[in-house]
N, C-alpha and C positions, 0 to 999 in steps of 0.2 A: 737336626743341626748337630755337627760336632763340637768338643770339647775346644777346639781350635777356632774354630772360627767364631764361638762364642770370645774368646779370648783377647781376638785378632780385633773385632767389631766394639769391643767393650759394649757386650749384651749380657743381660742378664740374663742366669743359668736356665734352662726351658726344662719344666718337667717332662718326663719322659712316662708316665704313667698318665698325661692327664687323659680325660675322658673327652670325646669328641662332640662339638658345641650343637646342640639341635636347633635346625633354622628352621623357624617360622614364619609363618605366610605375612606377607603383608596385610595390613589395616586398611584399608581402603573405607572412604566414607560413602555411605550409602546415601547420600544426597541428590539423589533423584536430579530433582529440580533445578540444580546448577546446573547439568548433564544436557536436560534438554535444554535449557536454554543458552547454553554455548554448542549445541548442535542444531537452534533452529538459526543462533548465528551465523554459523559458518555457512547454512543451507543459501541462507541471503546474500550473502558475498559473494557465495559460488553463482547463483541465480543472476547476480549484477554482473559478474565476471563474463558469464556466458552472452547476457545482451548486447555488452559495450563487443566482444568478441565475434556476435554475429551481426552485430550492426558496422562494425572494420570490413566484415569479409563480405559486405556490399560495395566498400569502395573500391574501386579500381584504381589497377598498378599498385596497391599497398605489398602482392605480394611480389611483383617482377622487382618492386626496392629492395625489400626482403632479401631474396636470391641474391641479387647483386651485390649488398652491404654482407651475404655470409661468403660469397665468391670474395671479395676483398681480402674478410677476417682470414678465410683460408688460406689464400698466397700470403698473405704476409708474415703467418704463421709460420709456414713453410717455408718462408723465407729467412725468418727469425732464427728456427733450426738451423739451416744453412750456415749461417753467417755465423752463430755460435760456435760451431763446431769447427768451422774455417779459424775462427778468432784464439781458438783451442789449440789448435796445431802452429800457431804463430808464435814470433818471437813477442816479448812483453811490448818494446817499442812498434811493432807492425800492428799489435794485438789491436791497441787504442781506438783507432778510427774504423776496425772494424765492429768492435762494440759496439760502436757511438750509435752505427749503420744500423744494429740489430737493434737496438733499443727504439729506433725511429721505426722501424719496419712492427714492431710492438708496439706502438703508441699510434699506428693505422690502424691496426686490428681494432685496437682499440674504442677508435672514434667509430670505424665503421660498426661497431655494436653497438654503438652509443645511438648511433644516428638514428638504426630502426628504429630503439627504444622512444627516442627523443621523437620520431616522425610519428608514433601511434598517440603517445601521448599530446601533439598538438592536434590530431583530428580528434583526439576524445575534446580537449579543451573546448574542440569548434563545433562539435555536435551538443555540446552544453550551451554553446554560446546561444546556438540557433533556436535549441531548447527555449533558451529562457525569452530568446525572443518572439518565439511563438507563443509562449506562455505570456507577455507582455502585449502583444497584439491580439490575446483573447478577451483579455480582461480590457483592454481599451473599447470592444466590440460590445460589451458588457455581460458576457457569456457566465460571469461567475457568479457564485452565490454571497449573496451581503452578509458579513458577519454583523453580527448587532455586538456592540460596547458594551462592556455592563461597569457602571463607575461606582467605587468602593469608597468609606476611608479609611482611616490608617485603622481602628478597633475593629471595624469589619473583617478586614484583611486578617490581623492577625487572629480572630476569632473562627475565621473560616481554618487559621493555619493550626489551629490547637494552641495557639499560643494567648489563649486566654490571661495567664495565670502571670504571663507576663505586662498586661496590657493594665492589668489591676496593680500588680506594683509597682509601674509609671504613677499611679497618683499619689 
């Protein structure tokens, strides 16, 4: 840096002999343990990701919606373009309603993204629903296993929780 522009910025003067800063690797903690277990996370997400995804691309017409809601987003895109650029070359008074146009022609694209979005996620809702329905007509059949109750009280409880030490100086 020059003497100018040191002057110009009110910087303090920069040595000119210093010695160049040695960079160091990063620290990284070797904590294993967190590693895999946010990698056997994500594996699960991914694995749910992929069922509800191949359990959609059993339904039919999900994708001929598909195509047709991205044929939408596309014209009106294109159409957006258009009419900006038209809106561009206008006087400011002519400008107005052609704006108005492109922002409307954007807020279809818009919905038609939304919609796919919105249509996948009411058949996942409804593949849950029937889930649970079916899960509710198995157990009415009595297909499931009895849990046995086990009844505690309150020094049990905290005993079993470690909190001994607590339950003693309650008295």
């Amino acid at each position: 840096m020059t003497k100018k522009l040191e002057d110009l910025f009110n910087l303090p003067p920069m040595e000119e002999d210093s010695e160049p800063t040695e960079l160091s690797e990063p620290e990284f903690d070797d904590d294993v343990a967190d590693v895999n277990t946010e990698v056997v996370t994500l594996s699960d997400a991914m694995e749910i990701s992929e069922r509800i995804n191949t359990a959609l691309a059993e339904v039919r017409g999900m994708e001929e919606h598909d195509g047709e809601m991205d044929e939408i987003a596309k014209k009106a895109l294109d159409n957006f373009d258009q009419l900006m650029s038209l809106g561009m070359n206008l006087t400011d008074m002519a400008a107005g309603p052609v704006f108005s146009s492109a922002t409307q022609m954007l807020k279809v694209a818009l919905e038609a993204r939304d919609s796919k979005v919105t249509r996948k996620l009411k058949q996942v809702d409804m593949m849950i629903k029937k889930a649970n329905l079916d899960h509710r007509k198995d157990t009415a059949k009595g297909d499931t296993q009895e849990v046995q109750p086990n009844v505690y009280d309150r020094n049990e409880l905290l005993k079993m929780l470690g909190g001994s030490e607590s339950s003693e100086s309650d008295k």
